[in-house]
Every structure is written in structure tokens, then in C-alpha cells.
C-alpha positions as CSV (number, residue, x, y, z in Angstrom):
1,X,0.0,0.0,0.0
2,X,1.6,3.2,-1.0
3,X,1.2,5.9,1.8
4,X,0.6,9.7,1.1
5,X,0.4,12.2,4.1
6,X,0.2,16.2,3.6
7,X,-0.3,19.2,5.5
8,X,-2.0,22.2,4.4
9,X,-1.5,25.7,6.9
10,X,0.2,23.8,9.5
11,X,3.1,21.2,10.1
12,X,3.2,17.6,11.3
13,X,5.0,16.0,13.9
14,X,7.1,12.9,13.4
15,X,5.2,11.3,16.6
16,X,1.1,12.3,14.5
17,X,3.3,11.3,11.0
18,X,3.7,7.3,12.7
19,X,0.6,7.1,14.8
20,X,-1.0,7.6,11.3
21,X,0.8,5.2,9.7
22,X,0.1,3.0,12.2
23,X,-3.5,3.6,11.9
24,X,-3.3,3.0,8.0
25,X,-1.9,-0.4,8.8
26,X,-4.2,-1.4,10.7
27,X,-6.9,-0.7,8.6
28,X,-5.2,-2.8,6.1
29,X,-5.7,-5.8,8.1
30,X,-9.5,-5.0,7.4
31,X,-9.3,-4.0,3.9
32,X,-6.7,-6.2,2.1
33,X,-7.1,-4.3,-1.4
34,X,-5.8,-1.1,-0.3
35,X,-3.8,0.2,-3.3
36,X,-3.2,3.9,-2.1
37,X,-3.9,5.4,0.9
38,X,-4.0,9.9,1.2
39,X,-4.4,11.9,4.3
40,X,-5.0,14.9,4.0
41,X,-4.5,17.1,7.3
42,X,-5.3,21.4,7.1
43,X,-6.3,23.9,9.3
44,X,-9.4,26.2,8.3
45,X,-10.0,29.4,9.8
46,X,-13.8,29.0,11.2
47,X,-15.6,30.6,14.1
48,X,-15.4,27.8,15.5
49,X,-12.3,26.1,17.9
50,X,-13.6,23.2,17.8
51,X,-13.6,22.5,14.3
52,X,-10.2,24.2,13.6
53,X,-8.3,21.0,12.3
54,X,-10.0,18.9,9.4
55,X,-8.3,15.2,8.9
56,X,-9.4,14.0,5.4
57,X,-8.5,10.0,4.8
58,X,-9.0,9.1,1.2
59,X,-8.7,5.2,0.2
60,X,-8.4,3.6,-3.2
61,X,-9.2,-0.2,-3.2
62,X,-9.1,-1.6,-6.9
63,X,-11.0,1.3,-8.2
64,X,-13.5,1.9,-5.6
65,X,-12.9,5.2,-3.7
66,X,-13.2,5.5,0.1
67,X,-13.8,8.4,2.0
68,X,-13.5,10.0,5.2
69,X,-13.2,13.1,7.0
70,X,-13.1,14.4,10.6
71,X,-12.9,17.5,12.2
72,X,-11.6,18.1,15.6
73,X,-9.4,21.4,17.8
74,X,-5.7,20.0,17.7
75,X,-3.9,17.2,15.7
């Protein structure tokens, strides 16, 4: 599975960069197909501090694209 993690507005730690590829491996286990894996983490200037930070996981599994997104206040 080839691994693809960005940062839009702010920077990534080495310690967030392994806990999510640690969390792409182990939805892996689940999902055997996983060709390409992208997350996608920016930070959006809202009224809002608790939706500050928006994590965006996009899968690709033999053609079929999977989806996610969360927001949350920190990384």
C-alpha cells in the first residue's frame, strides 16, 4: 500500500506522521485491497475552535474510492 500524508496551513510532527501510519496499517488488516492510501490534514480558519483542524482520509481499493473526513481542535 503506498502511503501519502500532507499538510496544508500547518506542520506535522514525526510522533502524528507514525501514529497515522500506524492507523493505516491497521486498517489494512481490514481492507486487504488497499492500493493507495491519502491523508490529508489542514487547518481552516472557522468561528469555531472546535472544528479548527479537518483530517481527510482518502482510500483507493481496486478502483473503488473511500472516504472520510473528521474535524476536531488539535492534531
Amino acid at each position: 500500500m503506498e502511503q501519502e500524508i500532507r499538510a496544508k496551513n500547518l506542520t506535522i510532527s514525526d510522533n502524528s506522521r507514525s501514529y497515522i501510519a500506524r492507523k493505516l496499517d491497521c486498517l489494512s488488516r481490514h481492507l486487504n485491497n488497499i492500493d493507495q492510501a491519502r491523508v490529508e490534514l489542514k487547518k481552516e480558519s472557522t468561528r469555531s475552535q472546535q472544528d479548527r483542524i479537518v483530517a481527510q482520509v482518502t482510500l483507493n481499493c481496486n478502483g473503488v474510492i473511500l472516504r472520510g473526513e473528521e474535524r476536531a481542535p488539535t492534531v
